[in-house]
C-alpha positions as CSV (number, residue, x, y, z in Angstrom):
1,X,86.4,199.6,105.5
2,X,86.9,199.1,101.7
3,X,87.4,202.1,99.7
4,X,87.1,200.7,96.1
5,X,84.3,199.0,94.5
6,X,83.1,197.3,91.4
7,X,80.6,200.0,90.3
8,X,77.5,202.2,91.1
9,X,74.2,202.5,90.1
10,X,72.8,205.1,90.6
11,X,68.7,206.0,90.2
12,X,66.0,208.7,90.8
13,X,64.5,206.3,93.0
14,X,65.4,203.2,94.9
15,X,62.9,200.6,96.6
16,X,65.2,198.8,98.9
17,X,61.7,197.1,100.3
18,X,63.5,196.1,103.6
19,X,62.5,198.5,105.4
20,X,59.1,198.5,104.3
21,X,58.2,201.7,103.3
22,X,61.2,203.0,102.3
23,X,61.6,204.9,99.1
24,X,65.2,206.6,98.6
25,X,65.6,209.9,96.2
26,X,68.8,210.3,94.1
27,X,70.6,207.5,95.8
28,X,73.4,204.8,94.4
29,X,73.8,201.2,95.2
30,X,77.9,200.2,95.3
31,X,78.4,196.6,94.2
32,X,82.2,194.6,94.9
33,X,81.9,191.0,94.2
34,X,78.9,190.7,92.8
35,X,77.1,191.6,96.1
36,X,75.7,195.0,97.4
37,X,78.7,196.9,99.5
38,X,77.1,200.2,100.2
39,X,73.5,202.5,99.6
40,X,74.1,206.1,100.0
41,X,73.2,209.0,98.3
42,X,74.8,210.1,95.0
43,X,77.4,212.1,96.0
44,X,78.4,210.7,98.4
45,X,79.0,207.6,96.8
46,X,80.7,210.1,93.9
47,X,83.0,211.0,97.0
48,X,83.6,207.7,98.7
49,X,84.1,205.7,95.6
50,X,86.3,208.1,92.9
51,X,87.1,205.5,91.0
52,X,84.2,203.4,90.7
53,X,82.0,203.4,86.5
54,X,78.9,204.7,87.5
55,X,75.9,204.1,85.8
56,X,73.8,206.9,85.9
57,X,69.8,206.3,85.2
58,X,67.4,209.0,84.9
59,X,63.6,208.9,85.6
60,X,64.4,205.2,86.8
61,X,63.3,202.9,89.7
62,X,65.8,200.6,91.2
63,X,64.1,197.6,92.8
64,X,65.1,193.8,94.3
65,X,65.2,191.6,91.4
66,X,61.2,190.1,90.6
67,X,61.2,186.2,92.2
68,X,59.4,183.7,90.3
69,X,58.1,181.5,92.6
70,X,56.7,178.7,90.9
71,X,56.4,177.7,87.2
72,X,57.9,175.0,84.5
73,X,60.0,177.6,82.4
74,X,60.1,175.3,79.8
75,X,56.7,175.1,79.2
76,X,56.9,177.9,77.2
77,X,57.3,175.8,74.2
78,X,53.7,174.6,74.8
79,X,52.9,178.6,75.4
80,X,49.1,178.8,73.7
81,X,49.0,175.2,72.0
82,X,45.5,174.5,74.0
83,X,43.5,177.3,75.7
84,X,40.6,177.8,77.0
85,X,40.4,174.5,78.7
86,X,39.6,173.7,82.6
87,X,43.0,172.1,84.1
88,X,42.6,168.4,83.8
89,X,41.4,168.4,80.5
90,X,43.8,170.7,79.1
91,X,46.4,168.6,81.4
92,X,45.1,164.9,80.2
93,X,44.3,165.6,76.6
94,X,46.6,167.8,75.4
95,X,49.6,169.0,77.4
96,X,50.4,165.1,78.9
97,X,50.4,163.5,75.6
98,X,52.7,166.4,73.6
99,X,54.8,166.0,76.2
100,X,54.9,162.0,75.8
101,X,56.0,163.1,72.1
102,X,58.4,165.6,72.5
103,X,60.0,165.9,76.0
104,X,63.6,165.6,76.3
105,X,66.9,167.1,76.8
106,X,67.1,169.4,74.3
107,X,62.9,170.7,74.4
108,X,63.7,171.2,78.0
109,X,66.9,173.6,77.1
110,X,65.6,175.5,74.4
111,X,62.2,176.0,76.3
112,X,64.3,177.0,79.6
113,X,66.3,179.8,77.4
114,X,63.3,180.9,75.8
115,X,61.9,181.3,79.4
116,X,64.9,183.3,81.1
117,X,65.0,185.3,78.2
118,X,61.8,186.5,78.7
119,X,61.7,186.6,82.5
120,X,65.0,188.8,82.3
121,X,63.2,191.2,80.0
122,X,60.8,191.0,82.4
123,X,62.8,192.0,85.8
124,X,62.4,188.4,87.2
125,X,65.9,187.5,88.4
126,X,65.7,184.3,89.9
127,X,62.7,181.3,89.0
128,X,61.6,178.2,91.3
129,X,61.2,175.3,88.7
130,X,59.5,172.2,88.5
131,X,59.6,170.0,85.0
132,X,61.1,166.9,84.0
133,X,65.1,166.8,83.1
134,X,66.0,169.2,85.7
135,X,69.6,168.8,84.4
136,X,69.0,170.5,81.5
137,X,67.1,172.9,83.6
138,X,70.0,174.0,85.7
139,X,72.6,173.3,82.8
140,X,71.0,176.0,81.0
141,X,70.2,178.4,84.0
142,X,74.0,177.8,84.7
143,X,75.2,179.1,81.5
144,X,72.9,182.0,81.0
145,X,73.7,183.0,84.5
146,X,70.2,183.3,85.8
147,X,69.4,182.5,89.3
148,X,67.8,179.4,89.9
149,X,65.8,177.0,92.2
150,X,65.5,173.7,90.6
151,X,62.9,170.8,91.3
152,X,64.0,167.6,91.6
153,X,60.4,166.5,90.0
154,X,58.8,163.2,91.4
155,X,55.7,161.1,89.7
156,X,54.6,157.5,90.4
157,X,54.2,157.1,86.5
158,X,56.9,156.8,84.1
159,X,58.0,159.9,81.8
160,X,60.5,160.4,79.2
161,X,62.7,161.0,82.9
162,X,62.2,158.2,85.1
163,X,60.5,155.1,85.0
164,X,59.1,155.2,88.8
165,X,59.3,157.0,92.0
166,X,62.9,155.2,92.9
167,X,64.1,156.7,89.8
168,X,63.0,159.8,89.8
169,X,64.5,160.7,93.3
170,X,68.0,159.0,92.4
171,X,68.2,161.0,89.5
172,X,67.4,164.5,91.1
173,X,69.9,163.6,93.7
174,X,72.3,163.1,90.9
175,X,71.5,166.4,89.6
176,X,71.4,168.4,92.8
177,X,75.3,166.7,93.1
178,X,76.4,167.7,90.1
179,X,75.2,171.3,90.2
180,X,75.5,172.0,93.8
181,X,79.0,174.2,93.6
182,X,77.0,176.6,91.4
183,X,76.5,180.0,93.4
184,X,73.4,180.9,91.5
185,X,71.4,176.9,92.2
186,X,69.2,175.7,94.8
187,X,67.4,172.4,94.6
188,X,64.3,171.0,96.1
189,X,62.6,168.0,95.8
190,X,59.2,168.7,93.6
191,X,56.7,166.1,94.2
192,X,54.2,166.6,91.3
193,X,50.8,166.6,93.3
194,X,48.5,164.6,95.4
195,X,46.7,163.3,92.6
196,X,50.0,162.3,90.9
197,X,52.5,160.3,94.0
198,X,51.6,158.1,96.4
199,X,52.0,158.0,100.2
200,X,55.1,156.0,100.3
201,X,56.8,157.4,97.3
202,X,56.2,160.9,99.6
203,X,57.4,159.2,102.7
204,X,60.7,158.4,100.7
205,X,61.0,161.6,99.3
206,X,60.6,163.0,102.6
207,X,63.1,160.8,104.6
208,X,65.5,162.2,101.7
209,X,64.6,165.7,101.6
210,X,65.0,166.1,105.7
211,X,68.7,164.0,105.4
212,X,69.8,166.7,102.5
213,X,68.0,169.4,104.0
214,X,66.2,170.4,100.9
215,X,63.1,172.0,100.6
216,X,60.2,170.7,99.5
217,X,57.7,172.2,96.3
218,X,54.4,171.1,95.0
219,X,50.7,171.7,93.7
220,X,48.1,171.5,96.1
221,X,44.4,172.4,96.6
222,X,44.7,173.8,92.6
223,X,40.7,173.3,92.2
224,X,37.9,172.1,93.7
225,X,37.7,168.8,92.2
226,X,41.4,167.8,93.3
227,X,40.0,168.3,96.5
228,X,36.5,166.5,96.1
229,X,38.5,163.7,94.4
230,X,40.6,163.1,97.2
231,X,37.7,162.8,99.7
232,X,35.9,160.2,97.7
233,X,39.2,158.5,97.2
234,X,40.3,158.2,100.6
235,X,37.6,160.5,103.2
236,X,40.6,162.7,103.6
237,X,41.5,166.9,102.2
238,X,44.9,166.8,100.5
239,X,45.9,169.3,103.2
240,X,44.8,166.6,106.2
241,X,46.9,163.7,104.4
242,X,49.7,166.0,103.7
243,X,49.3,166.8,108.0
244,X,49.3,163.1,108.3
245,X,52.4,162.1,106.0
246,X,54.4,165.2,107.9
247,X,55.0,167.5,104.9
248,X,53.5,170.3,106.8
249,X,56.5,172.5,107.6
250,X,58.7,175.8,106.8
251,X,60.5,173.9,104.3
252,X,57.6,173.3,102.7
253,X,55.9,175.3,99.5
254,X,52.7,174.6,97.9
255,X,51.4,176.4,94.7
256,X,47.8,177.4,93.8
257,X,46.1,177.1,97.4
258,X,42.7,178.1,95.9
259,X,40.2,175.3,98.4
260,X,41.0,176.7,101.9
261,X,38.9,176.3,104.8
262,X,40.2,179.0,107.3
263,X,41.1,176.3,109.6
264,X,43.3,175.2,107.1
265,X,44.2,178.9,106.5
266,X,45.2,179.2,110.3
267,X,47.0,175.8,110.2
268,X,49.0,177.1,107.0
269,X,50.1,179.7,109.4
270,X,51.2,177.4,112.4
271,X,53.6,175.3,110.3
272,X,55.4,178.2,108.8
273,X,54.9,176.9,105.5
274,X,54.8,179.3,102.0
275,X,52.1,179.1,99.8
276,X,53.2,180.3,96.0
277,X,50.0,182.2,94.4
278,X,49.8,182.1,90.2
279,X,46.6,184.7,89.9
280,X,46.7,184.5,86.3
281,X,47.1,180.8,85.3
282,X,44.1,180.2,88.3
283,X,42.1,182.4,86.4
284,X,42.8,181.2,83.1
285,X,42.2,178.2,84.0
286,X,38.8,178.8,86.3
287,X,40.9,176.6,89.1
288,X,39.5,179.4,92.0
289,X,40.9,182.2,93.9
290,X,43.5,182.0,96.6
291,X,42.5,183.7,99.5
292,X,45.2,186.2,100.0
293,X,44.3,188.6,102.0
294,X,42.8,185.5,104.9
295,X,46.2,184.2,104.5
296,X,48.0,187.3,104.6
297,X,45.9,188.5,107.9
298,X,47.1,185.0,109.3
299,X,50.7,185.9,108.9
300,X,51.4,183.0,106.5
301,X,54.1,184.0,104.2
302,X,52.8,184.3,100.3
303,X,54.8,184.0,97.1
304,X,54.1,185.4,93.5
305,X,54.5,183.1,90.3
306,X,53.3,182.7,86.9
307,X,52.5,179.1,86.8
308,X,54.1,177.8,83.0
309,X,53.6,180.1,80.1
310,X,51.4,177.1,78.4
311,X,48.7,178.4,81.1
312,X,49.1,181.7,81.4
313,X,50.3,182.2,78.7
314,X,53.6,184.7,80.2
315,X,56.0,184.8,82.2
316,X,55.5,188.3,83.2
317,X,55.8,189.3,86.7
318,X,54.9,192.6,86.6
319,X,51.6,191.8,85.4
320,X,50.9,189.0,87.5
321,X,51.6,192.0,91.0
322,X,49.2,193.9,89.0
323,X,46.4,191.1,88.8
324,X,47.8,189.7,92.3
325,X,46.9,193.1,93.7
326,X,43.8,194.0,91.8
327,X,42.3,190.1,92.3
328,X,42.7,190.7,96.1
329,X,41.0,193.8,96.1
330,X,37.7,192.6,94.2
331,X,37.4,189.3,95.6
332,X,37.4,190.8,98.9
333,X,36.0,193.8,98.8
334,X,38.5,195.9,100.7
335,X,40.7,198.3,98.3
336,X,43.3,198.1,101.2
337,X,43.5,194.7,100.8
338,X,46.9,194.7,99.2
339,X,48.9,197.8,98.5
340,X,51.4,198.2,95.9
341,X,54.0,198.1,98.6
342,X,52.9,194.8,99.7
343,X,52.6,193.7,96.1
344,X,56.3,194.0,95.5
345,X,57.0,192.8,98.7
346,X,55.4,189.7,98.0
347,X,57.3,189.6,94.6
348,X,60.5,189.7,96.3
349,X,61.4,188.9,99.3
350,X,58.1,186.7,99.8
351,X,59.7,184.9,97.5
352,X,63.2,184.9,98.7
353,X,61.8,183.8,102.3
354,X,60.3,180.2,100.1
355,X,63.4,179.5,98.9
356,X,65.2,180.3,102.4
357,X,66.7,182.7,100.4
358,X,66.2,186.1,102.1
359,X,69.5,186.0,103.8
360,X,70.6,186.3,100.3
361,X,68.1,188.0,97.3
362,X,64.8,189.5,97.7
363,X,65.6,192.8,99.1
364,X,68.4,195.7,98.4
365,X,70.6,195.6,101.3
366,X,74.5,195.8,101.9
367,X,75.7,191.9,102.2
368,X,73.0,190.4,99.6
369,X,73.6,189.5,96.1
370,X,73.2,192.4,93.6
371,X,69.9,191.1,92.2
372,X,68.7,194.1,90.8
373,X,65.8,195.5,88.0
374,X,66.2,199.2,86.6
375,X,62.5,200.2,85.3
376,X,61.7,203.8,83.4
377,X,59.1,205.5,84.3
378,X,60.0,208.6,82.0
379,X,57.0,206.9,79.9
380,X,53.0,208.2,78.7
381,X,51.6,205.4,80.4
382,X,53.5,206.0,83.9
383,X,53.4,209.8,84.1
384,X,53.4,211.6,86.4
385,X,55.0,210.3,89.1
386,X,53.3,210.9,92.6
387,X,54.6,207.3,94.1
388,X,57.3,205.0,92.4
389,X,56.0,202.1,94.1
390,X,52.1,203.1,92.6
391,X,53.6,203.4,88.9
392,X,55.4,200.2,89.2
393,X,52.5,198.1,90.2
394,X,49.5,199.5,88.9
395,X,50.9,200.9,85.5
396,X,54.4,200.3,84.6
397,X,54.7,197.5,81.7
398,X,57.7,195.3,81.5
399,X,58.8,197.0,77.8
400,X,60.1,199.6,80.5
401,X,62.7,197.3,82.0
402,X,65.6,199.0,81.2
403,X,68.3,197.2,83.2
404,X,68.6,193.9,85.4
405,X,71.4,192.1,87.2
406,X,72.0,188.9,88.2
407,X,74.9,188.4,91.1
408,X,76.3,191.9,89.8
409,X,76.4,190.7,85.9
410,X,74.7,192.9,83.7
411,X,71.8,191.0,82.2
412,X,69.7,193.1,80.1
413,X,71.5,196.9,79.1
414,X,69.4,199.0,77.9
415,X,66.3,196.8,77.1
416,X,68.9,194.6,75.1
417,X,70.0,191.2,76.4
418,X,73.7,190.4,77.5
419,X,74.9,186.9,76.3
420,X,71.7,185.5,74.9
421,X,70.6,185.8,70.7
422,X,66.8,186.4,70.9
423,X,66.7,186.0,67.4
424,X,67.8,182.6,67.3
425,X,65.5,181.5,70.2
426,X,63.1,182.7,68.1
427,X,63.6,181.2,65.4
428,X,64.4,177.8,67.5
429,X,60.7,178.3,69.2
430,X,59.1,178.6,65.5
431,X,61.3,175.4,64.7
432,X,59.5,173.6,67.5
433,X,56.0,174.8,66.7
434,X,56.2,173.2,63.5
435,X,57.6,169.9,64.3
436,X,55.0,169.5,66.9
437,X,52.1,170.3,64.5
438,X,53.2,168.8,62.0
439,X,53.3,165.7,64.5
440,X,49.3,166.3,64.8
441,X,48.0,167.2,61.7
């Protein structure tokens, strides 16, 4: 066995959450090659590993790095420019035709970085994406050495991307090719919606996605009228065409998921598929209520995200567990609904387990990429301390992240950010705001 490694971390208390349950006092996590090599408690690891830098955190929690399941990081350029608005209005009227204006390479990188430099601050460690120019997208992710999942986005209408479905899917191909070598990339194919790509440009996709093995990400059942709409259309529920056109599957993950019958519920649960709940931007945007705890009693596998920041309007995961857990409770009447344990459980590794990631991230165990967040709880607001987990969920806020890393690399040190100038995204985001309303006014 190894004697030496890269470093330690070591915390008052660390939430491996594989094994459930498990909350570990006074204990360090060893790190060699950007992966976790050993959890033991602090001495020992003082006495195993002699040589190692340790960094020592107080009142601290030590968690699995948050996993942003589904949203279009850079949206967040768009963050508050029309509120208040029920989805397709908000989508036709104002978001569609300011992106028709602005989209391109270089909104998509600036909006990316201002998105991964909030989501670090945040604890999030790795983001499922789906927005037009994905190259930029993983160009930037690659650079700022975030972890990544990057949608290969499909329409049947042209965008500043692609002019058509053939497009589209020989572009993201090209992308996924180019980036593919990159350690902290994945790809899937990210068919915009029902409402937005046709059978056949799905049965393409699809032939594609099974050749490459590449998952599959999407929006479906978001509201009501999606769903009513597609029964006038064509006397068929999104879910029953997606049945028919053989999407249904493990590699397949859906956002939203408010319109659920509970046979659709239990047939979620047969295919193995993951559905990816955004609490927040569903409430924002009155789209409904995913029924979490039905699909969590049928042992389908469930996902956290935030949805874009131009609907939500954050990208902060703590506060969407917090909602996640809270919604669950009220909706269905049962306080036991979802625990805080199972909140960050769902932030995690039911994330990781989308992705067909949880060989790899998602949990703190010895083999899996040093993904990890460092929050304080030596705070008013999260004292005293009875449970970690409790704090964490139902209390902490994400000024407390203290610490995060990505493979191993040192993200955010002491609340500061490694490698990235927030001041100058800043100003960059304020640069933005004013050519796009100057643009409208």
């Amino acid at each position: 066995m190894p004697t030496s490694v890269d470093f330690l971390v070591a915390a008052r208390w660390i939430v491996p959450v594989r094994p459930a349950g498990v909350i570990l006092e006074r204990h360090a996590i060893a790190v060699r090659d950007g992966r976790i090599a050993d959890i033991l408690p602090l001495e020992e690891a003082r006495r195993r590993y002699p040589e190692a830098a340790v960094t020592e955190l107080g009142e601290h929690v030590l968690f699995p790095g948050l996993v942003n399941a589904h949203t279009h990081a850079a949206m967040t350029l768009l963050r508050g420019l029309a509120d208040d608005l029920p989805l397709m209005t908000w989508l036709k009227e104002h978001i569609w035709p300011a992106e028709g204006r602005w989209l391109g390479p270089d909104f998509v990188r600036d909006g990316t970085e201002l998105a991964i430099a909030e989501m670090l601050r945040g604890g999030t460690t790795c983001f499922n994406d789906m927005y037009l120019f994905p190259d930029a997208t993983a160009r930037t992710a690659s650079r700022l050495g975030m972890r990544a999942c990057v949608g290969m986005v499909l329409f049947d209408f042209p965008t500043p991307w692609a002019a058509d479905a053939a497009e589209y899917l020989r572009k993201g191909v090209e992308v996924r090719d180019a980036f593919r070598s990159d350690p902290l990339l994945s790809f899937t194919f990210g068919p915009h919606a029902p409402y937005t790509v046709s059978d056949d440009s799905f049965r393409k996709m699809l032939a594609l996605a099974n050749e490459l093995e590449i998952r599959i990400h999407t929006h479906l059942h978001e509201t009501a009228a999606e769903v009513e709409e597609s029964v006038a259309q064509s006397g068929k529920r999104p879910f029953a065409r997606f049945e028919e056109l053989g999407l249904m599957s493990p590699d397949l993950m859906v956002a939203h998921m408010t319109q659920l019958t509970d046979e659709e519920i239990a047939r979620s649960a047969e295919y193995g598929l993951s559905v990816l709940h955004c609490p927040e931007s569903n409430l924002k945007l009155a789209s409904g209520i995913c029924p979490l705890p039905r699909l969590l009693q049928a042992g389908v596998n469930v996902a956290l995200g935030t949805d874009g920041a131009a609907s939500n309007n954050d990208l902060d995961m703590l506060g969407e567990m917090r909602t996640m857990a809270l919604l669950a409770k009220g909706a269905s009447g049962d306080a036991t609904a979802v625990s805080a344990a199972h909140a960050l459980e769902i932030a995690t590794l039911g994330g990781a387990r989308a992705l067909g990631l949880d060989a790899e991230i998602g949990s703190l165990e010895p083999g899996k990429w040093a993904d990890m967040v460092a929050v304080d709880l030596k705070a008013p607001a999260t004292s005293p301390v009875y449970n970690p987990v409790s704090q964490l969920v139902y209390a902490a806020a994400r000024d407390q992240v203290s610490h995060v890393w990505v493979a191993g690399r040192l993200k955010l040190d002491g609340g500061e950010l490694r490698g990235i100038d927030a001041d100058a995204l800043m100003n960059k985001a304020a640069e933005w705001r004013r050519r796009i309303l100057g643009a409208s006014e």
